[in-house]
Residue frames as qw, qx, qy, qz and C-alpha x, y, z in Angstrom:
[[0.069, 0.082, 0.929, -0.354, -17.82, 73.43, 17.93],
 [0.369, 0.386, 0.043, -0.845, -21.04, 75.44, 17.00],
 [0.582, 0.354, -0.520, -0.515, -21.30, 73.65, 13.55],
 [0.161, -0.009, -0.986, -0.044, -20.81, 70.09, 14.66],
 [0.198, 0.252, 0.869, -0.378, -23.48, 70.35, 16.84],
 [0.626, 0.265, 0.530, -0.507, -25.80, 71.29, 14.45],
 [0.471, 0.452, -0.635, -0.412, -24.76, 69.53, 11.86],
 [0.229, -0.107, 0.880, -0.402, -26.27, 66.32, 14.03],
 [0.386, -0.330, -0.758, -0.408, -28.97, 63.94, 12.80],
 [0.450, -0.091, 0.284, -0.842, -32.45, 64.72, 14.75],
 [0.101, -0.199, -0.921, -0.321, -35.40, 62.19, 14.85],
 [0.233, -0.591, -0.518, -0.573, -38.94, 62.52, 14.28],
 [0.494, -0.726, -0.422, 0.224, -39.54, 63.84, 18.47],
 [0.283, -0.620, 0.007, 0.732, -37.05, 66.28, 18.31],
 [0.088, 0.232, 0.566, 0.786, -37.77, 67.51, 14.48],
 [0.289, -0.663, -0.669, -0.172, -41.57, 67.84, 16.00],
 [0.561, -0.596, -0.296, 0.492, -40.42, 69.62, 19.02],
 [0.362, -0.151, 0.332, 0.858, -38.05, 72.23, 16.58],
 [0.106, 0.099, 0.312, 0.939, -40.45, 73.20, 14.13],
 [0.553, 0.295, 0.356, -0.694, -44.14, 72.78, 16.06],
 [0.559, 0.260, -0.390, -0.684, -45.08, 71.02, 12.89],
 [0.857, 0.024, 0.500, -0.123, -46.85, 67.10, 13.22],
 [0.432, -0.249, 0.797, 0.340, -45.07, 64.37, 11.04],
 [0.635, 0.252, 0.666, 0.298, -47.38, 64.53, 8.17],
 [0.316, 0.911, 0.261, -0.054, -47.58, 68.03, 7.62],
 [0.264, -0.648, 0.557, 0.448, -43.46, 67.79, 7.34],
 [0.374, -0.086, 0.794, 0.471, -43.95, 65.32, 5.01],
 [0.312, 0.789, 0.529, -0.009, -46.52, 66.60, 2.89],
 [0.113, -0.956, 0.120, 0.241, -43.92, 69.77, 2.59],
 [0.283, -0.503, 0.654, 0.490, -40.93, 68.09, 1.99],
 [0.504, 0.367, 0.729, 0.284, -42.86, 66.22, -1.25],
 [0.289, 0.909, 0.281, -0.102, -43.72, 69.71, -1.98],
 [0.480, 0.702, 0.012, 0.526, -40.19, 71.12, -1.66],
 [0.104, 0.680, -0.185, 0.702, -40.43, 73.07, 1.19],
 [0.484, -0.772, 0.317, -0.263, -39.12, 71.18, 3.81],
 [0.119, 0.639, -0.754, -0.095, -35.71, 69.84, 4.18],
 [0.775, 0.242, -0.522, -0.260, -35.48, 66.26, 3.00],
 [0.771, -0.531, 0.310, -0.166, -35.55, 63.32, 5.59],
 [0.168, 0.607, -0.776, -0.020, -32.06, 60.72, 5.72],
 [0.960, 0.016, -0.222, -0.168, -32.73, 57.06, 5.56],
 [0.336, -0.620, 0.699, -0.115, -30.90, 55.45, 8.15],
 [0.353, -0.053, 0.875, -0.327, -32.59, 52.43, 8.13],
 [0.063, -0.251, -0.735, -0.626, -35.70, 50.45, 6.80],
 [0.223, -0.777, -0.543, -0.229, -37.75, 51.77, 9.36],
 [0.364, -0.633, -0.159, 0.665, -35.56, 54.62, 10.67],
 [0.428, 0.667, 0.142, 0.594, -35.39, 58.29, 9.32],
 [0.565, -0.459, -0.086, 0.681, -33.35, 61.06, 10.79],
 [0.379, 0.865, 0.111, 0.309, -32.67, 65.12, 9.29],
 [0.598, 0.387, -0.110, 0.694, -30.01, 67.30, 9.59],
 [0.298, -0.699, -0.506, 0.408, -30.27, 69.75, 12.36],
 [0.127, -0.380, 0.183, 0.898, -28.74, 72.42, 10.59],
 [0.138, -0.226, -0.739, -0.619, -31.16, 71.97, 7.85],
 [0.304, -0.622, -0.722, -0.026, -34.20, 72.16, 10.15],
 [0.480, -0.522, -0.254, 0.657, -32.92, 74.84, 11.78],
 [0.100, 0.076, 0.446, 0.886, -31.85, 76.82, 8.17],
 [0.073, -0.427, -0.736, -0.521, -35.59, 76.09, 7.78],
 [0.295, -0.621, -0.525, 0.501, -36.95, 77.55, 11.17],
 [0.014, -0.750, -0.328, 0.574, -35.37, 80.66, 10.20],
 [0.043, 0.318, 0.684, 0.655, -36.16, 80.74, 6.36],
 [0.251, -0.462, -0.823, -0.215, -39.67, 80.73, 7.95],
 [0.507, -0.548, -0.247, 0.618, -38.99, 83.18, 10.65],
 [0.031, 0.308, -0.337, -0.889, -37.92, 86.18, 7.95],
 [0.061, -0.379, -0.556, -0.738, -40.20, 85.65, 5.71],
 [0.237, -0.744, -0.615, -0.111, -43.23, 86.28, 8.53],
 [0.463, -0.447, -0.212, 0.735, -41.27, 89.15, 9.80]]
């Protein structure tokens, strides 16, 4: 049950909320590489992976440890 839920699509308020980071310094990252890649719902919707945001949280988490 664990995995489904985060294996759920997030949008930009709760992606914001997760990693503290504002919407262009995610995207400025993910063009860099280093932050997980947004899902095109729509033409003016986008959505990520929660497990993926999450992976990334604590990627980000160990390395400042």
């Amino acid at each position: 049950m664990e995995n489904q839920t985060h294996d759920r699509l997030i949008r930009e308020r709760e992606c914001k909320e997760i990693t503290g980071l504002s919407r262009q310094t995610r995207w400025r990252m993910e063009k860099e590489g280093k932050f997980p890649s947004r899902i095109q719902l729509s033409e003016r919707a986008i959505a990520w992976r929660l497990s993926e945001v999450l992976q990334w949280v604590n990627n980000a988490i160990s390395v400042r440890a």
